[in-house]
Structure formats: structure tokens, C-alpha cells
Phi, psi and omega in degrees: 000316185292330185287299209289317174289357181264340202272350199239295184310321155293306188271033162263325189292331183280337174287324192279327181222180188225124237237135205229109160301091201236164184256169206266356164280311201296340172303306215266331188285331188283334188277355177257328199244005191230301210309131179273348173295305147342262219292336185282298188297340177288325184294316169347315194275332201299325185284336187259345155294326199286354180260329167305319178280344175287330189273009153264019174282099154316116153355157143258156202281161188254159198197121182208140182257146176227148186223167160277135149275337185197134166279112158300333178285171189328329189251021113083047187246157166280136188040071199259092183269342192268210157336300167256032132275205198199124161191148194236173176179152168273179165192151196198147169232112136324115185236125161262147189237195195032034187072037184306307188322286165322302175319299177321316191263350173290293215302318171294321162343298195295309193299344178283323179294295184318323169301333156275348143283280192330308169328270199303318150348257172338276192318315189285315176272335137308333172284318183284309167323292185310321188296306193307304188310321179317287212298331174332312187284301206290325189286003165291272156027283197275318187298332187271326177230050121276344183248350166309331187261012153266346152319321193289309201292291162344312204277310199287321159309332210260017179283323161301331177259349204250319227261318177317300201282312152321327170276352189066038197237350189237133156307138164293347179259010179262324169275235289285291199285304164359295145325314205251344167274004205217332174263336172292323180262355181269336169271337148278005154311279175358294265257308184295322192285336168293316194277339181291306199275036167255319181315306151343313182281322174288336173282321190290315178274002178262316180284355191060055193275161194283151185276133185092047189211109168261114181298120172250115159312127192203073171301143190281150182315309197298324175309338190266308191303339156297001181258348211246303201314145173264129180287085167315316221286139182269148166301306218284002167262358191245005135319319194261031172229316144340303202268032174236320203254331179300115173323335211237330184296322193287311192310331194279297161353290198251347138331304210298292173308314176302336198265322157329307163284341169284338175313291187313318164321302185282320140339306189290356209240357177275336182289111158336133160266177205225147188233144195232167199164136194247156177217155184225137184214136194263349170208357173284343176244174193308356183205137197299164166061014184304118183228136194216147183250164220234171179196136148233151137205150194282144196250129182261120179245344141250332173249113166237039189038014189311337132347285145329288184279012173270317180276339140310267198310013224203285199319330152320296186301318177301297180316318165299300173337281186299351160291347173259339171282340177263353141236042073342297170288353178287322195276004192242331155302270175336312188295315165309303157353285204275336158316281204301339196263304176314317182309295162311294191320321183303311159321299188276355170275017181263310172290353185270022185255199187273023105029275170302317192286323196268338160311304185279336154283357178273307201285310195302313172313269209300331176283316195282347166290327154319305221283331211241009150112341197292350179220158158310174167292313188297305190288319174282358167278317165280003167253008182250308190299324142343275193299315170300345177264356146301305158298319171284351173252333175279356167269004206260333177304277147350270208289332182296297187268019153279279208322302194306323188289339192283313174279354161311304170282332175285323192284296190307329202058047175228163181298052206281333213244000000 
């Protein structure tokens, strides 16, 4: 009864998805190579080099022609281009001077960097998302199907007790705690099986999975086992591997640098430019066929951009400011981690004793001593119940303390893990 029910409940699932095992590297290699939140955030770097080629681009030179429309004189013609007509023309160059140029082109520079941190964010805060959901899914996972196969047993007693209890040979209060043990374990199915397919869902779009392919988190032993190792490390040293290694610290940094180069810029935008240029006029000037070179610049007497660069200067100040509030929070981030990381180590290094293996061995002992009668209805309904909450707490561990260990690694943004 019990084979024929997993076995039908497995080919319903196989018919609706088609179930694909992956570990958790084979997750990062499809989430480095699919994810479109990637691919998106990337034209970013792609948009700000192209403003680095742009800000090394010269003006284009100005060009300009004059033709006669009508000879007022005796021979009284249209567009008189020739010899004894008159037509003139320019070439004119924009030159910026007081290092506009240069700034301009530091200053985009800078913004490609920041733009490649915005990356490396991103990327860093997808990656902790995926980890987390992974191991979510799979220690739910084994929790679901520990309690599944007390359903099976559960369904097969009370079918068995119903049949009993009709005949009068078994109390009716013996089946209703069955019952009430057999819904007590379907709403922590419910409960857990809600948290899987959200998770499922959020793993599935970061890796982009194809549809109608359900990924089963299935980690390699070295994967779980790298996680098992005690973190030696003092906080105020996994502070300062924060504060070297975190993107959003770098991102703060190169604003800084960035509002800088922009100062100089708008400084640079108060020097008048200077525009040089040859013109030729074939009769219009003091002398016929006259070609003269042109030099302008604009004098500045009221816009010396002083606006501007008031507003550089404010934007500096803001940026240092918020780089000192982001280490302050990196550093309060890292302490939370690592609170949180002791705290889980305490825990798994307690289940990590024989804990589990003496639950299944209690549990295979106490059914079968049911079965021959030897304990109660009453003692085997609170030890099952004992027990699944057990099982759900020691995967509730297990999954607690990976995140923790994950986040460790998410606040220094380093390999700890």
C-alpha cells in the first residue's frame, strides 16, 4: 500500500515537471550565464565606457559659406560666383582650454568604475539570494520527506483503525488522535511546502530555468562540508576585510573621487574657450581674394560658473559624509553576522552529535512495539508528534546555520565559506 502510494504520487510529479538535480555549483554556473538581471545591469558598464569615448572626442569644426544672390550692377545676375563675383567662407575650431578636456574624460572614467561596482552589488546580493533559497529548499526538502513517510504509515493505521473501530474492537478516541496526528503533520507539510515553492520560485528566476523544469537543490557532500569548519577569525579583523573588500564601501569611494573630478570640471567650464579659425572672402574685404585667420573668446563677466562649482563642492561633502555612514553600517553589519553565526554554531554543534541516527533509531523502536501492542495508543501518538518536531527543527538548524555562515560571507563580501 505504501510503495503503490509514493509510486503514483512520484509519476503525477513527473508528468507536471520534469525534475532536474542540481548542486549548488551547477546553480551559479546556470545564474552567472542566464540570469537576465545580469545581462541587464551590464549594458551599464558598456553605457559608461561609451561616455569615456565620447569625452575623448573633439568638437566638430564649424564651416560656413556665403554666395552672392543677385549682382545689383549692370550685368544684373543671379548668383554671380565668378571671377568678378563675391563669395566667402570659414573653418572655425572649438578648443577647450584649462583642462576641461582632461577632467571630463577623468571624470567618465570614474563613473565606469562606479558602474562596475554597481555591478559586482548586484551580483554579490544575487548570489547570497540564490544560496540562501538553495539550502532553504533542500533542508525543507528532507523535512518533507521525513514527514511524508509518516503520512504513508499514518494513512495505512487509520484505514486500518476505521475498519477496526466499525467492528467495535478498537475506541474511537484512538482513531480521532490519529487523525488529529495525521493533520498536525499535513499542516506542517502545508506550512513548509508554501516556503519551498516560494523559494523554488525565487531560485528559479535567478537562474532562469526553463519552464516546467523543477530544480532539486541536491548539494555535494564538499559543499555542505565546507561549512562544518569554525571560523577562527577576530571580529574587528573580519571588519577590516569588510571594509577593504566590500562594493558598496568602493562604490562610496569612487562618488568621492568622482564629485572631485567633477569640481575640477566646473572650475575648468569658468575659463573662456578659445575658437581659432581661417575665413576667406573673395571681394568683401579690404583686399581682393583676402584670407584671414580668426581667434574668439568670450569674456567672462558674469557667468563664471560659480553655481556650479558651489554645487561640486556641497556634493563632496555629502559623499564624504555618506562614506562614513557606510562604515559605520558595514561595521554593524559584520557584528550582526557574526552574533548571529555564533549563536547557529552553538546549536549545530549540538545536533551535530548522534542526535539524529538515535531519533531513527527510537522512532523504528517505538512503531514497532506499537505494532506488537507494547505501548500505548496515547504514548505513540506524543512521540510521533515529539518526534516530527524534531526532525523539523534539526533541519530548521542545519538551514539556520549555513544562512549564517552565508551571511558572513555576504557582510565581509569574502570567501570565508
Amino acid at each position: 500500500m505504501k510503495t503503490k502510494i509514493i509510486l503514483t504520487l512520484l509519476l503525477f510529479t513527473g508528468i507536471l515537471f520534469a525534475q532536474s538535480p542540481m548542486s549548488l555549483q551547477d546553480c551559479e554556473n546556470q545564474f552567472l550565464k542566464n540570469n537576465l538581471y545580469l545581462l541587464a545591469n551590464h549594458y551599464n558598464i558598456d553605457a559608461a565606457q561609451a561616455q569615456v569615448l565620447q569625452a575623448k572626442i573633439w568638437d566638430n569644426p564649424s564651416f560656413g559659406f556665403e554666395l552672392n544672390a543677385w549682382s545689383p550692377n549692370s550685368e544684373k545676375k543671379y548668383f554671380n560666383a565668378g571671377s568678378d563675383g563675391e563669395k566667402s567662407g570659414y573653418i572655425q575650431q572649438l578648443i577647450h582650454i584649462g583642462g576641461q578636456r582632461k577632467n571630463q574624460i577623468e571624470l567618465a572614467k570614474t563613473n565606469t568604475k562606479i558602474a562596475e561596482l554597481d555591478f559586482n552589488m548586484l551580483l554579490r546580493d544575487l548570489k547570497f539570494q540564490l544560496r540562501q533559497n538553495f539550502f532553504a529548499i533542500y533542508y525543507d526538502t528532507k523535512s518533507i520527506t521525513e514527514i511524508d513517510k509518516q503520512i504513508v504509515s499514518l494513512r495505512t493505521l487509520i484505514d486500518a483503525y476505521s475498519v477496526q473501530t466499525n467492528k467495535g474492537n478498537v475506541a474511537l478516541k484512538d482513531l480521532v488522535r490519529l487523525q488529529n496526528l495525521f493533520l498536525s503533520l499535513q499542516t506542517d507539510r502545508n506550512e513548509l511546502m508554501n516556503d519551498i515553492i516560494e523559494n523554488k520560485k525565487n531560485l528559479e528566476t535567478l537562474i532562469s530555468s526553463e519552464k516546467n523544469i523543477d530544480v532539486v537543490p541536491a548539494p555535494t557532500t564538499e559543499e555542505i562540508a565546507i561549512y562544518q569548519k569554525p571560523i577562527t577569525t577576530k571580529i574587528e579583523e573580519l571588519q577590516k576585510t569588510a571594509i577593504e573588500n566590500r562594493p558598496d564601501l568602493q562604490k562610496a569611494e569612487k562618488i568621492i573621487e568622482a564629485n572631485n573630478w567633477n569640481l575640477k570640471y566646473q572650475k575648468s567650464l569658468s575659463i573662456p574657450d578659445l575658437t581659432l579659425g581661417a575665413s576667406y572672402d573673395q571681394r568683401g574685404g579690404a583686399f581682393n581674394n583676402q584670407t584671414d585667420l580668426t581667434i574668439g573668446l568670450p569674456l567672462p563677466l558674469w557667468n563664471k560658473n560659480k553655481g556650479n562649482i558651489k554645487i561640486a563642492k556641497l556634493l563632496i561633502n555629502q559623499a564624504d559624509a555618506q562614506k562614513k555612514q557606510q562604515i559605520v553600517e558595514i561595521n554593524n553589519d559584520v557584528k550582526s553576522a557574526y552574533l548571529k553565526y555564533v549563536e547557529q554554531k552553538n546549536s549545530f554543534d549540538i545536533v551535530k552529535s548522534p542526535i539524529p541516527e538515535d531519533l531513527q533509531t527510537v522512532y523504528q523502536g517505538v512503531y514497532n512495539n506499537f505494532a506488537k501492542r507494547n505501548i500505548s495508543m496515547l504514548e505513540f501518538t506524543d512521540f510521533l508528534e515529539s518526534y516530527n518536531q524534531s526532525i523539523i527543527s534539526l533541519n530548521k538548524i542545519y538551514k539556520s546555520y549555513i544562512i549564517a555562515c552565508e551571511e558572513i560571507n555576504y557582510s565581509t563580501a569574502s570567501k570565508l565559506f
